[in-house]
PQR file with spaces between the fields and no chain letter, atoms N, CA, C, O and H, PARSE charges and radii, in Angstrom:
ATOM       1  N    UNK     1     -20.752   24.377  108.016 -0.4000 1.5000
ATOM       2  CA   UNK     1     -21.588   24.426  106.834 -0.0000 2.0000
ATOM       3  C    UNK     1     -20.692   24.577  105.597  0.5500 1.7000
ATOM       4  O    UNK     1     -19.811   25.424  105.446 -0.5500 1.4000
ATOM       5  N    UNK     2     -21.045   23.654  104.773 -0.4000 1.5000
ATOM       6  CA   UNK     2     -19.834   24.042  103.212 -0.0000 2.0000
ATOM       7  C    UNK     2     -20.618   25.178  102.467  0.5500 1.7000
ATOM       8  O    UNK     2     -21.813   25.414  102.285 -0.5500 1.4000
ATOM       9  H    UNK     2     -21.760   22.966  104.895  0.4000 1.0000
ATOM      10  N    UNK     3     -19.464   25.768  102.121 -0.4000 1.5000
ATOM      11  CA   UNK     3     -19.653   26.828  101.105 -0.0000 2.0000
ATOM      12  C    UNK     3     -20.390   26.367  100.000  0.5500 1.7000
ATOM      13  O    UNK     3     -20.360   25.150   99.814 -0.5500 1.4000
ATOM      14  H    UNK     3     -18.493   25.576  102.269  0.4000 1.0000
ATOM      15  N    UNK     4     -21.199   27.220   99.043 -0.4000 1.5000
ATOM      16  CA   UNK     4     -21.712   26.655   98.041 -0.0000 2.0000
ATOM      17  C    UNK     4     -20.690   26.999   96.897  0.5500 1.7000
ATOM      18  O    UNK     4     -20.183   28.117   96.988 -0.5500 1.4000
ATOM      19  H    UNK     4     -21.223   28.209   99.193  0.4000 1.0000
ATOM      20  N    UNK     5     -20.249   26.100   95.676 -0.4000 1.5000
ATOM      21  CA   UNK     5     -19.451   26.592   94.449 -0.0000 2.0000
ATOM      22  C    UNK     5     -19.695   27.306   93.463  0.5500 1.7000
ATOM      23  O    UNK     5     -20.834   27.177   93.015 -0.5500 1.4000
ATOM      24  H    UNK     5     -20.661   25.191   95.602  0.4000 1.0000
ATOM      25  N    UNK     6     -18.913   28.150   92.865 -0.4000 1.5000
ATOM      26  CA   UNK     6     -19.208   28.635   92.096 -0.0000 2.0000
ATOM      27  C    UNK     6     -20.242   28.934   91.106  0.5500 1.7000
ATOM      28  O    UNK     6     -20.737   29.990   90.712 -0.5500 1.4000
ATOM      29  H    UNK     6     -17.988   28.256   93.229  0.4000 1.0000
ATOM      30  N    UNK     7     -20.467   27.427   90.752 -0.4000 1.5000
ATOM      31  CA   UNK     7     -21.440   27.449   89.611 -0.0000 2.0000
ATOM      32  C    UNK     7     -22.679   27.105   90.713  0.5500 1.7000
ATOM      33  O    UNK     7     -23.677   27.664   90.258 -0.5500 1.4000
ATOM      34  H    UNK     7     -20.065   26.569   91.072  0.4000 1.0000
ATOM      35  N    UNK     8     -22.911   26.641   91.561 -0.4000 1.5000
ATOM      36  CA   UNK     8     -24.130   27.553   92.530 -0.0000 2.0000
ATOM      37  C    UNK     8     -24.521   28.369   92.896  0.5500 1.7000
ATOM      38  O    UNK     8     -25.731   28.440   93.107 -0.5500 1.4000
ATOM      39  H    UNK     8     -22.100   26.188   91.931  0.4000 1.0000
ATOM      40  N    UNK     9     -23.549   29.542   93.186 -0.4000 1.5000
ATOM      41  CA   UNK     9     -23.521   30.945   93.464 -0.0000 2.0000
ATOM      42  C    UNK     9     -24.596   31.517   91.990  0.5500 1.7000
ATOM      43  O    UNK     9     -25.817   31.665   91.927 -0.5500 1.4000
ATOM      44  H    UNK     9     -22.565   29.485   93.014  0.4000 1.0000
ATOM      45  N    UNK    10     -23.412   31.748   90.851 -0.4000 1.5000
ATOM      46  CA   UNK    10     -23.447   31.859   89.275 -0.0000 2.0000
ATOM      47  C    UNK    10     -25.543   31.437   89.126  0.5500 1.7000
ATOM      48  O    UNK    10     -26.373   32.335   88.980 -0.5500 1.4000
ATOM      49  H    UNK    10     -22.421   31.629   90.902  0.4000 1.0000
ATOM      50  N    UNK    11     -25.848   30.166   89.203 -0.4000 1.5000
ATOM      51  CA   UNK    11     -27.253   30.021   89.059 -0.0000 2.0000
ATOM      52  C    UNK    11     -28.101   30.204   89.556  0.5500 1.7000
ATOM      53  O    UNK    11     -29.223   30.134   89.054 -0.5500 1.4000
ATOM      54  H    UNK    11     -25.174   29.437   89.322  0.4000 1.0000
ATOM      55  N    UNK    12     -27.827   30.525   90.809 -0.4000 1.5000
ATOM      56  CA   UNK    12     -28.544   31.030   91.764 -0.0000 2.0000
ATOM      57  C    UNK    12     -29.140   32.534   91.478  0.5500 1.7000
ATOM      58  O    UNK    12     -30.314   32.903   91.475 -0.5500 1.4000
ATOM      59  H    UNK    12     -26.916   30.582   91.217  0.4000 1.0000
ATOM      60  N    UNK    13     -27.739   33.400   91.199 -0.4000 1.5000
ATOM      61  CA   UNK    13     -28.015   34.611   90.670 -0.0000 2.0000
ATOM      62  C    UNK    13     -28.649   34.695   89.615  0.5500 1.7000
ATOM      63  O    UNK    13     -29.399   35.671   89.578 -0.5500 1.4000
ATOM      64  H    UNK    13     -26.785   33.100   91.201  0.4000 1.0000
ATOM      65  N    UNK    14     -28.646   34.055   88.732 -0.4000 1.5000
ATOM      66  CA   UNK    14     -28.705   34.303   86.945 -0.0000 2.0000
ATOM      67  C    UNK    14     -30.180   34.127   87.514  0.5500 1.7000
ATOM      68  O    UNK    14     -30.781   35.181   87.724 -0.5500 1.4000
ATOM      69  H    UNK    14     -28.037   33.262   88.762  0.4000 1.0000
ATOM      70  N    UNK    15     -30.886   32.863   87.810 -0.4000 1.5000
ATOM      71  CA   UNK    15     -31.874   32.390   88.305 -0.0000 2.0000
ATOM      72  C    UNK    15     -32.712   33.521   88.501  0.5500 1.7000
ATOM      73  O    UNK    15     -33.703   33.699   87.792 -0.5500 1.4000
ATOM      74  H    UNK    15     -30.398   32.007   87.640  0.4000 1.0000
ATOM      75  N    UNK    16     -32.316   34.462   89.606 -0.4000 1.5000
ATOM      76  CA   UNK    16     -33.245   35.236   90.181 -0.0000 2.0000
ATOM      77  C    UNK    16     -32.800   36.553   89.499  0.5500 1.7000
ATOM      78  O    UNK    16     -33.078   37.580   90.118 -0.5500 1.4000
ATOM      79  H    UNK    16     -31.511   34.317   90.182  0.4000 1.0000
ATOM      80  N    UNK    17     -32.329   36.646   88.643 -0.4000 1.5000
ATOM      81  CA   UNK    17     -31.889   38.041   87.727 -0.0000 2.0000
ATOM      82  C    UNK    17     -32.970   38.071   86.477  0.5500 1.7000
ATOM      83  O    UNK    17     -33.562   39.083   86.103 -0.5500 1.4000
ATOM      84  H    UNK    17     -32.103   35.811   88.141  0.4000 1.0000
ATOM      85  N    UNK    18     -33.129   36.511   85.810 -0.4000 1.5000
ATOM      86  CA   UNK    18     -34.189   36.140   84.829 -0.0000 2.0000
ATOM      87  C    UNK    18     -35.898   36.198   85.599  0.5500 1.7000
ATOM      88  O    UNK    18     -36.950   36.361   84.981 -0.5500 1.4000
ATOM      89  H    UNK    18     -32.649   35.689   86.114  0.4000 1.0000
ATOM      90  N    UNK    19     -35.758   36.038   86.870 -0.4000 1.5000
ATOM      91  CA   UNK    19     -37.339   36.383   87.236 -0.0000 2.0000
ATOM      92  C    UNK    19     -37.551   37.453   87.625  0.5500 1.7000
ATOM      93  O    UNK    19     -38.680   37.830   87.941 -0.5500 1.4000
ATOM      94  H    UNK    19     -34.904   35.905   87.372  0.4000 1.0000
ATOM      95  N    UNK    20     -36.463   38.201   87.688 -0.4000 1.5000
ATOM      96  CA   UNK    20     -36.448   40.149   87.704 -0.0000 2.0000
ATOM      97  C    UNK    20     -37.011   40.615   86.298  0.5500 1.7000
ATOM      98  O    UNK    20     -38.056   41.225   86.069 -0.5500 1.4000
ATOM      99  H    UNK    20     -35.546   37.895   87.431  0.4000 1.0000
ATOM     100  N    UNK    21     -36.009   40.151   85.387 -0.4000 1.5000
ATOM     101  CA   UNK    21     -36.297   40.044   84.379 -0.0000 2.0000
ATOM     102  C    UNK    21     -37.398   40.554   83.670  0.5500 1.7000
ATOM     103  O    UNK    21     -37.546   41.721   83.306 -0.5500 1.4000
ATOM     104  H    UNK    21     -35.160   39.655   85.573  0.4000 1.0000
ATOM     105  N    UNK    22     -38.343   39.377   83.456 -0.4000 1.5000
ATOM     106  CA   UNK    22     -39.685   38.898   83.247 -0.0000 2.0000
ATOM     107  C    UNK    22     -40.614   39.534   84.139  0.5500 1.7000
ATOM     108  O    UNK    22     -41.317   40.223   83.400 -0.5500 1.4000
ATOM     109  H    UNK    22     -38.222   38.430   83.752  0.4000 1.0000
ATOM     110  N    UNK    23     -40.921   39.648   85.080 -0.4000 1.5000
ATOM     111  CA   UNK    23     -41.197   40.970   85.919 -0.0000 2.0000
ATOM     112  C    UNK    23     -41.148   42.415   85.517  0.5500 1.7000
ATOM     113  O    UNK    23     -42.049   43.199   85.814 -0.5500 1.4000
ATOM     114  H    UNK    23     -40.349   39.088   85.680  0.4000 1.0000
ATOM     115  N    UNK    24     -40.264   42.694   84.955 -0.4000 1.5000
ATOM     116  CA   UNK    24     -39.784   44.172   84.677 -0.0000 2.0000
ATOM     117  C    UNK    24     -40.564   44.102   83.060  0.5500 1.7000
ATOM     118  O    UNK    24     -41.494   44.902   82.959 -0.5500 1.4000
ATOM     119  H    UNK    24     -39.531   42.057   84.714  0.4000 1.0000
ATOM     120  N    UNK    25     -40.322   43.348   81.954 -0.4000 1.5000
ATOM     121  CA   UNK    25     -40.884   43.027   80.715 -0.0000 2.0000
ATOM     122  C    UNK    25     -42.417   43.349   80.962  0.5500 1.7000
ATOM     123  O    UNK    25     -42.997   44.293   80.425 -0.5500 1.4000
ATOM     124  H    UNK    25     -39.566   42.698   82.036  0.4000 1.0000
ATOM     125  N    UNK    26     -43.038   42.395   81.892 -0.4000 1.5000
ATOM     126  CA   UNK    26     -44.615   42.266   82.301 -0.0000 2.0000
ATOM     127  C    UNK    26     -44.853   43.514   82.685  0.5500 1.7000
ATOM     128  O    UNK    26     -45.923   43.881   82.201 -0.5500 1.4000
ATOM     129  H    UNK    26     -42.566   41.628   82.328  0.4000 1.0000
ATOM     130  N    UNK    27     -44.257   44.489   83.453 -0.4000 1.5000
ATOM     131  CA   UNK    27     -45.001   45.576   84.155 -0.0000 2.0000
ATOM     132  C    UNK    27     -44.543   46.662   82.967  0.5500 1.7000
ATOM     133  O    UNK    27     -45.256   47.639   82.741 -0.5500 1.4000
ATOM     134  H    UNK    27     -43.387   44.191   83.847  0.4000 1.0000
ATOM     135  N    UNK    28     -43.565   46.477   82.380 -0.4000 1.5000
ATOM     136  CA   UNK    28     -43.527   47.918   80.924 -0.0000 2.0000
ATOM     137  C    UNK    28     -44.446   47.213   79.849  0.5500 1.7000
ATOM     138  O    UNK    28     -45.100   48.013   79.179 -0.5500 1.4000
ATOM     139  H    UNK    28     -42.986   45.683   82.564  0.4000 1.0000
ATOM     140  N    UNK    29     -44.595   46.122   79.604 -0.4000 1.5000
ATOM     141  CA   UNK    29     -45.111   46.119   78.434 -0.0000 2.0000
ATOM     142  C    UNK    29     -46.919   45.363   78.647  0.5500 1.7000
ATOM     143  O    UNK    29     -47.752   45.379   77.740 -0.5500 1.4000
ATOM     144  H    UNK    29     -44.063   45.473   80.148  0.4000 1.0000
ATOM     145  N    UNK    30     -47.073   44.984   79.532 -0.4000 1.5000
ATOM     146  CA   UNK    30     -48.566   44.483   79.975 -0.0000 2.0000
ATOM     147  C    UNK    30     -49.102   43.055   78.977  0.5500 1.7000
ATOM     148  O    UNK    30     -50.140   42.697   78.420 -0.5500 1.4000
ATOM     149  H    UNK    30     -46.396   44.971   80.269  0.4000 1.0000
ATOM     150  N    UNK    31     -47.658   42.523   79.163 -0.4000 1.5000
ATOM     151  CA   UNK    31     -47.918   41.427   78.412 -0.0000 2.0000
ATOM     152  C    UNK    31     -47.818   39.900   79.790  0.5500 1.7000
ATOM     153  O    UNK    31     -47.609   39.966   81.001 -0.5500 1.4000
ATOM     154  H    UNK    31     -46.815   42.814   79.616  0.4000 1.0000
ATOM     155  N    UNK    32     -48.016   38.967   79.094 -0.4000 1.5000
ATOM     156  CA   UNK    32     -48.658   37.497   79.419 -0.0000 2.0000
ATOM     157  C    UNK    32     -46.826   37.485   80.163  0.5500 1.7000
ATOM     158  O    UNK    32     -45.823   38.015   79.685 -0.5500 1.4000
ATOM     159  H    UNK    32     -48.185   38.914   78.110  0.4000 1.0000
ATOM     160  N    UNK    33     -46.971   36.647   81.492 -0.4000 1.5000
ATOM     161  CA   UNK    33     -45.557   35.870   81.646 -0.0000 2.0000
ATOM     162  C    UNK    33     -44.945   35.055   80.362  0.5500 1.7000
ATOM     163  O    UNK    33     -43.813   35.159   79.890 -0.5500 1.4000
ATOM     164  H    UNK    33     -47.786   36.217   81.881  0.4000 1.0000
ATOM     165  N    UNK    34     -45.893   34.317   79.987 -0.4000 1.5000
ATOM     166  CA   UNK    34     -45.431   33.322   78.803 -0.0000 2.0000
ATOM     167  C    UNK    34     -44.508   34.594   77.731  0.5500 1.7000
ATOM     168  O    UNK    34     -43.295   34.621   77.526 -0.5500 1.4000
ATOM     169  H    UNK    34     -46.813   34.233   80.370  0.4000 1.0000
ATOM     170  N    UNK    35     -45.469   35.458   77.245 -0.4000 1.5000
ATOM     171  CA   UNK    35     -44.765   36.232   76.461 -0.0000 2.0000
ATOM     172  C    UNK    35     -43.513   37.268   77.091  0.5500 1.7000
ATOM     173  O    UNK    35     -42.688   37.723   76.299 -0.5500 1.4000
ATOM     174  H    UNK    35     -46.455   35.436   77.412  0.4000 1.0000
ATOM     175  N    UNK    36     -43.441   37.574   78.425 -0.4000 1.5000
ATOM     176  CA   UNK    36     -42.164   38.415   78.871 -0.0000 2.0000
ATOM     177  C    UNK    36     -41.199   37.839   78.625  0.5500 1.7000
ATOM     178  O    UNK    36     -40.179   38.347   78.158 -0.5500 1.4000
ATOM     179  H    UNK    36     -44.111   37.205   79.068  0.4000 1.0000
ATOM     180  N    UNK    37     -41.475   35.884   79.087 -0.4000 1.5000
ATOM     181  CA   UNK    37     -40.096   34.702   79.342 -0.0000 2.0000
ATOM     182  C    UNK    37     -39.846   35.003   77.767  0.5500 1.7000
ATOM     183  O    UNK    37     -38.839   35.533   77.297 -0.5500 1.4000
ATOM     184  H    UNK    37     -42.303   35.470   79.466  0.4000 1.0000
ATOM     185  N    UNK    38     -41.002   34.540   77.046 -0.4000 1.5000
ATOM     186  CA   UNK    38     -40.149   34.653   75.649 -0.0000 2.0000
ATOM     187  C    UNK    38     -39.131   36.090   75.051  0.5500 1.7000
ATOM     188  O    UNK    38     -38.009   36.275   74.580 -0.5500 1.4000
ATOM     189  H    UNK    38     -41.820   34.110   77.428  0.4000 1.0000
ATOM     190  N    UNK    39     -40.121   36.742   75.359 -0.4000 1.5000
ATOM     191  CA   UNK    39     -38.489   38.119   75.163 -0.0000 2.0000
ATOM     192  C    UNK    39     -37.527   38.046   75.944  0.5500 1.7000
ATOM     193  O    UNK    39     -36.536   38.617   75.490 -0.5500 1.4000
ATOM     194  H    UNK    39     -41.032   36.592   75.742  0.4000 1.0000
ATOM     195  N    UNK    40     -37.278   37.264   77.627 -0.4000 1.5000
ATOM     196  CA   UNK    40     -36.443   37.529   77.926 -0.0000 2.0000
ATOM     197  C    UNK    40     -35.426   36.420   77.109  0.5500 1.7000
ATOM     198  O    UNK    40     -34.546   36.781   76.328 -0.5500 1.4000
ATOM     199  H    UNK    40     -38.083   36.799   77.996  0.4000 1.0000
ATOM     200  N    UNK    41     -35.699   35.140   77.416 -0.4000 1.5000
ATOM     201  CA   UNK    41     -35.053   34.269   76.866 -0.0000 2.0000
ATOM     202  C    UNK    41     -34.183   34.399   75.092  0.5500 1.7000
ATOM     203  O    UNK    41     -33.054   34.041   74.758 -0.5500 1.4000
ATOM     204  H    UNK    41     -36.414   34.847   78.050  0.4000 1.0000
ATOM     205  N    UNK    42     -35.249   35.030   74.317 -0.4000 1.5000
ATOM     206  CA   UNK    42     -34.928   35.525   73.158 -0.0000 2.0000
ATOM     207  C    UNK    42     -33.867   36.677   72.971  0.5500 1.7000
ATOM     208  O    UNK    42     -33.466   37.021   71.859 -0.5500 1.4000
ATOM     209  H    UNK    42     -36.166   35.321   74.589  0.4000 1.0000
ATOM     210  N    UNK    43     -33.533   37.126   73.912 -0.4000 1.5000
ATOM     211  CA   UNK    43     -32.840   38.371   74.150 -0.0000 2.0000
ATOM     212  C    UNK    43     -31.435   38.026   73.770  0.5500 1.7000
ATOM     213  O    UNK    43     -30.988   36.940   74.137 -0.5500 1.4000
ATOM     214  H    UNK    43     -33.858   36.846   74.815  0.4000 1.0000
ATOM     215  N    UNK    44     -30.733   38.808   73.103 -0.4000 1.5000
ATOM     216  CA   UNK    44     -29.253   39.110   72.869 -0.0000 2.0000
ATOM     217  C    UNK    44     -28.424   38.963   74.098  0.5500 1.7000
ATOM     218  O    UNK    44     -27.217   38.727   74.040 -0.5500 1.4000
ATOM     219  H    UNK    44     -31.097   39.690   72.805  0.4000 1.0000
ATOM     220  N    UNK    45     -29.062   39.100   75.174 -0.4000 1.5000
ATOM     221  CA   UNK    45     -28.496   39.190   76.297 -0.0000 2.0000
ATOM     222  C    UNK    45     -28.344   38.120   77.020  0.5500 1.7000
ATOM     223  O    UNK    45     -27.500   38.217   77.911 -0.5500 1.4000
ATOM     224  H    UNK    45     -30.042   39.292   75.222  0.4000 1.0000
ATOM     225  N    UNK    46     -29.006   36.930   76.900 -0.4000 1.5000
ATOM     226  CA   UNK    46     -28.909   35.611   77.165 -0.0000 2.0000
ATOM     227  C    UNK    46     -28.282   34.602   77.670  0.5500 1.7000
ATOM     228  O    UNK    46     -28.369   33.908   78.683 -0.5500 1.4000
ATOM     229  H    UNK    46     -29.692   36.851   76.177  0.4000 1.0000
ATOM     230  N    UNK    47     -27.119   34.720   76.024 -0.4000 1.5000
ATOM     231  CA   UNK    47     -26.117   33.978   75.971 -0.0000 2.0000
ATOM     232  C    UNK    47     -24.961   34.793   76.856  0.5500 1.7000
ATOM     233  O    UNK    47     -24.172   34.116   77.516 -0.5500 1.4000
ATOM     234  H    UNK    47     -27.049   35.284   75.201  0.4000 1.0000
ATOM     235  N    UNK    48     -24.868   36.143   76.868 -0.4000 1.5000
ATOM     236  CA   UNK    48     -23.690   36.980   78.169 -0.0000 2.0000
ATOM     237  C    UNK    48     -24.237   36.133   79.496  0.5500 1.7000
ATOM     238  O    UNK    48     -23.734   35.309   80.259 -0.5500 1.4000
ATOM     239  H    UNK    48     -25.509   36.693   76.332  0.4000 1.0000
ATOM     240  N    UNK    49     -25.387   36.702   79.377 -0.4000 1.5000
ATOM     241  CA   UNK    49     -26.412   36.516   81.132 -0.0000 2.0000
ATOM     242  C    UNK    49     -25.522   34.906   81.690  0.5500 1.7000
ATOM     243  O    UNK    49     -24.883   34.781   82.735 -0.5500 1.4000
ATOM     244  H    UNK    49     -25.796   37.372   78.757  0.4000 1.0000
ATOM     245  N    UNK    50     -25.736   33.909   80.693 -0.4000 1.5000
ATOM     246  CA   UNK    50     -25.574   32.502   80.924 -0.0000 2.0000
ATOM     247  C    UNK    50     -23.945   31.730   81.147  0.5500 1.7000
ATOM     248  O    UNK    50     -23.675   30.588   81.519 -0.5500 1.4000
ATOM     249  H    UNK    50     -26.255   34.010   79.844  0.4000 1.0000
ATOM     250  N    UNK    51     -23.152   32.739   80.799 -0.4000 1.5000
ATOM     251  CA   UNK    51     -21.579   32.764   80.796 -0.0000 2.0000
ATOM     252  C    UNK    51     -21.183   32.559   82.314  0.5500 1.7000
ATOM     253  O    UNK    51     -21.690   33.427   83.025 -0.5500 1.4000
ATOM     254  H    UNK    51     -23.372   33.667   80.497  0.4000 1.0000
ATOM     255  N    UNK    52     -20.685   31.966   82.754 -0.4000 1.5000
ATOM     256  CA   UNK    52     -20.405   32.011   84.698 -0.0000 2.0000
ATOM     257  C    UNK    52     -18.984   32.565   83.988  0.5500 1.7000
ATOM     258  O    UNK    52     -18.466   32.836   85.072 -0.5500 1.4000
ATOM     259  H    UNK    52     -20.273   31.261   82.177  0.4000 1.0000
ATOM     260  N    UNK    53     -18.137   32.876   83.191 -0.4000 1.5000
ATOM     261  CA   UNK    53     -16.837   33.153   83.232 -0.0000 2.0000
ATOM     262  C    UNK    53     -16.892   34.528   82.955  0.5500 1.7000
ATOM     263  O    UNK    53     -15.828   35.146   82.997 -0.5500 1.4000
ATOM     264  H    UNK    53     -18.558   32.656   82.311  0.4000 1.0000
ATOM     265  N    UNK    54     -18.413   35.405   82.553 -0.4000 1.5000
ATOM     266  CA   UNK    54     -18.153   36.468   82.154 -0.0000 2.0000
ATOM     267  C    UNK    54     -19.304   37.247   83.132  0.5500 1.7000
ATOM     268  O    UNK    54     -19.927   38.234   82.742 -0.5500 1.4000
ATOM     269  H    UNK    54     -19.277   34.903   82.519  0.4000 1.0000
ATOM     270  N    UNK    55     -19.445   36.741   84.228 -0.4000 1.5000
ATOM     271  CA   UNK    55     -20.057   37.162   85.647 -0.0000 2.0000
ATOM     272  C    UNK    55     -20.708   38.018   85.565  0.5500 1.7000
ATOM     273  O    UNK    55     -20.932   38.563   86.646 -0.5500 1.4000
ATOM     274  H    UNK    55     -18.939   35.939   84.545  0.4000 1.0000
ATOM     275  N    UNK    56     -21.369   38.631   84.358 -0.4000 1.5000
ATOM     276  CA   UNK    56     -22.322   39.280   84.060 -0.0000 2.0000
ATOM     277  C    UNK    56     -23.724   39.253   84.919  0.5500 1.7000
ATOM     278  O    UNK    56     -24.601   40.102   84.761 -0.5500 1.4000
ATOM     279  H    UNK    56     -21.187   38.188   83.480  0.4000 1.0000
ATOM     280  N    UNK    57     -23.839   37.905   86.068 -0.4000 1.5000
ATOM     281  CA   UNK    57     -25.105   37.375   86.476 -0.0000 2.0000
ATOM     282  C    UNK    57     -25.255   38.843   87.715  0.5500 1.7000
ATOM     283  O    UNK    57     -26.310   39.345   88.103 -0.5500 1.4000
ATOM     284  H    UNK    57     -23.127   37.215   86.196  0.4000 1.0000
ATOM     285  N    UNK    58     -23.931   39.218   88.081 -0.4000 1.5000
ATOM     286  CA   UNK    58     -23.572   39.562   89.565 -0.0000 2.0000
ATOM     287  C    UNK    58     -24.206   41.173   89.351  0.5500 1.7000
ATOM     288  O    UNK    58     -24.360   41.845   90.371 -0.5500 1.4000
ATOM     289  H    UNK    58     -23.074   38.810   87.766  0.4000 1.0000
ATOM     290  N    UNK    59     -24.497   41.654   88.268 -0.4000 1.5000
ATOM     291  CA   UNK    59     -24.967   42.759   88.260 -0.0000 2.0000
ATOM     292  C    UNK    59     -26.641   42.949   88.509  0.5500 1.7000
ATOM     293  O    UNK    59     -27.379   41.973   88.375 -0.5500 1.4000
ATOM     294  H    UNK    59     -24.372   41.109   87.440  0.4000 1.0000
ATOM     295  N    UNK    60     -27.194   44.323   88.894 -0.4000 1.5000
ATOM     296  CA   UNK    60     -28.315   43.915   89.611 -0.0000 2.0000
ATOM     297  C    UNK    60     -29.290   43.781   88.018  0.5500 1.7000
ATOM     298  O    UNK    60     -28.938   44.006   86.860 -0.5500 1.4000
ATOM     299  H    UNK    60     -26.595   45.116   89.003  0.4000 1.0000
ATOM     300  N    UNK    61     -30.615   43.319   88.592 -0.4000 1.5000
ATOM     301  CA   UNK    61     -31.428   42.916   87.756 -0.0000 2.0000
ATOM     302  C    UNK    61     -31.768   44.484   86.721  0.5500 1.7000
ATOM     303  O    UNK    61     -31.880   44.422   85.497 -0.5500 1.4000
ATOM     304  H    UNK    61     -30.900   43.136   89.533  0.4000 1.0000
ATOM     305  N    UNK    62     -31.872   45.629   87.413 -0.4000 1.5000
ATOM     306  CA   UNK    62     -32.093   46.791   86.887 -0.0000 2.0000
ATOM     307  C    UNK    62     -31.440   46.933   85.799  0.5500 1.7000
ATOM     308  O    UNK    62     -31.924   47.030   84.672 -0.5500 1.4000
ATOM     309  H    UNK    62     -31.781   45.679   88.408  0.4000 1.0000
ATOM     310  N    UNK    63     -30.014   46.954   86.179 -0.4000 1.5000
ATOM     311  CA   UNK    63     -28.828   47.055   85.048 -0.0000 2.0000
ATOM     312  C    UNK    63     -28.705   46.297   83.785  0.5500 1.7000
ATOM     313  O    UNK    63     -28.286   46.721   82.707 -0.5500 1.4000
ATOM     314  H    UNK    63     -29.620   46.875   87.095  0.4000 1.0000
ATOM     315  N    UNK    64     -29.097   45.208   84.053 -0.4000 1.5000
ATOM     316  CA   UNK    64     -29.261   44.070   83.179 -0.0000 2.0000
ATOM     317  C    UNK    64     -30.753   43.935   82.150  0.5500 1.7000
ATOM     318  O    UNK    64     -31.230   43.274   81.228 -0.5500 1.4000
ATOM     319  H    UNK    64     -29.437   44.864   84.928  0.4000 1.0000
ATOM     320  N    UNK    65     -31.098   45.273   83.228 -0.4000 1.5000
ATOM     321  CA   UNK    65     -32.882   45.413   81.802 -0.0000 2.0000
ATOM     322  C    UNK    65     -32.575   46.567   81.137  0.5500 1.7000
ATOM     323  O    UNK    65     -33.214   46.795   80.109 -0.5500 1.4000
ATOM     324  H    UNK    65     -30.710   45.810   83.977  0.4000 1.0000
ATOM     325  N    UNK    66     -31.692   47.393   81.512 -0.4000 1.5000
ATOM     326  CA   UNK    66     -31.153   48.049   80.380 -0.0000 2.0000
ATOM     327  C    UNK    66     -30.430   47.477   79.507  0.5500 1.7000
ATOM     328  O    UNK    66     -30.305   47.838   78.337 -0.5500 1.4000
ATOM     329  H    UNK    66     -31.173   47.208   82.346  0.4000 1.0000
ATOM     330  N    UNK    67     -29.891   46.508   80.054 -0.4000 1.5000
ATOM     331  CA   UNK    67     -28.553   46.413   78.773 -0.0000 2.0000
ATOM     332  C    UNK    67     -29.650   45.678   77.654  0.5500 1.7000
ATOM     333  O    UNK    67     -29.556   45.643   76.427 -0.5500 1.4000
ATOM     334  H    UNK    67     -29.993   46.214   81.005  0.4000 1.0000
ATOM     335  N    UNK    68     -30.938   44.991   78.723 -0.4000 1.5000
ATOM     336  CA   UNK    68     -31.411   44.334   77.131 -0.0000 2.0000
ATOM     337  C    UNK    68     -31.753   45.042   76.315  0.5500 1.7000
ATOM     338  O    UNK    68     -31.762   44.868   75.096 -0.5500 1.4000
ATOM     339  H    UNK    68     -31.015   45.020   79.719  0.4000 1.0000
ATOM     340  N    UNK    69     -32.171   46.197   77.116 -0.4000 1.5000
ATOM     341  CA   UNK    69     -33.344   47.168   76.476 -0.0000 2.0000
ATOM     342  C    UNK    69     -32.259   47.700   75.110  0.5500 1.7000
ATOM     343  O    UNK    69     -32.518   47.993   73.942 -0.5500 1.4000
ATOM     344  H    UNK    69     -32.163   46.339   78.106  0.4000 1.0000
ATOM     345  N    UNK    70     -30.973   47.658   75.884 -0.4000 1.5000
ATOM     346  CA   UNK    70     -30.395   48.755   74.673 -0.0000 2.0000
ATOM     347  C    UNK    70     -29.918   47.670   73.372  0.5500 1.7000
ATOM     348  O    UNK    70     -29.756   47.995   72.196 -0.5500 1.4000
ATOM     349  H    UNK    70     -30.762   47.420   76.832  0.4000 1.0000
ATOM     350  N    UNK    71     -29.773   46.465   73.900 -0.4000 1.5000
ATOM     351  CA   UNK    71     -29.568   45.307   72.526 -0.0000 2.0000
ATOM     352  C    UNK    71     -30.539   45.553   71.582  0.5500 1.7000
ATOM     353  O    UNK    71     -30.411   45.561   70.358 -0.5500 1.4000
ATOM     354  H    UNK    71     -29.904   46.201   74.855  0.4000 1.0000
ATOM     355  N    UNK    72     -31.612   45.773   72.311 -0.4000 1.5000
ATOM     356  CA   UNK    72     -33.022   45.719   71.671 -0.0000 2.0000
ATOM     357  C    UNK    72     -33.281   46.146   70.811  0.5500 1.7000
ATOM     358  O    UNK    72     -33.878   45.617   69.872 -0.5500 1.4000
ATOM     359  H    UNK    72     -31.717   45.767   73.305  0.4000 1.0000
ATOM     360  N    UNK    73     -32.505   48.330   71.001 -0.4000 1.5000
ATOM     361  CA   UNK    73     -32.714   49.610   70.333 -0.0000 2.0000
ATOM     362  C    UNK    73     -31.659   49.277   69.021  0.5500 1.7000
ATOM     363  O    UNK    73     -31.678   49.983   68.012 -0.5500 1.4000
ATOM     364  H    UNK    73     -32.021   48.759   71.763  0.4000 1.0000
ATOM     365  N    UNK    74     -30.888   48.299   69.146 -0.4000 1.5000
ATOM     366  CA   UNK    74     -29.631   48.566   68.399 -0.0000 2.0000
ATOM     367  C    UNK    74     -30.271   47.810   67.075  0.5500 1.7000
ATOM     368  O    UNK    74     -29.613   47.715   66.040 -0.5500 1.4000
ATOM     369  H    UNK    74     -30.872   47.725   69.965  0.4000 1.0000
């Protein structure tokens, strides 16, 4: 079986880190999916999240709703 590459690994994660995400948005704030995606997507955190060189994806989804949370506060 071939290994999958990098940038499969990388989207795979990011992938399922952004539907943690949006999940976590929906259940604190009791808003619409449409509106969680848009805060998540809108988020400061985004453009890190989307970096495969700055592997930010590999951290768990928890960690990564703080860090938005704290872009957020700032």
């Amino acid at each position: 079986m071939k290994q999958p590459s990098h940038h499969q690994i990388a989207t795979y994660l990011t992938d399922y880190a952004l539907s943690e995400l949006v999940k976590y948005v929906m259940e604190d704030t009791n808003c619409s999916i449409e509106e969680a995606m848009e805060h998540v997507y809108n988020s400061p955190l985004m453009p890190a999240l989307q970096d495969e060189e700055g592997e930010l994806y590999v951290q768990s989804p928890a960690y990564l709703y703080e860090m938005m949370n704290d872009y957020q506060r700032e």
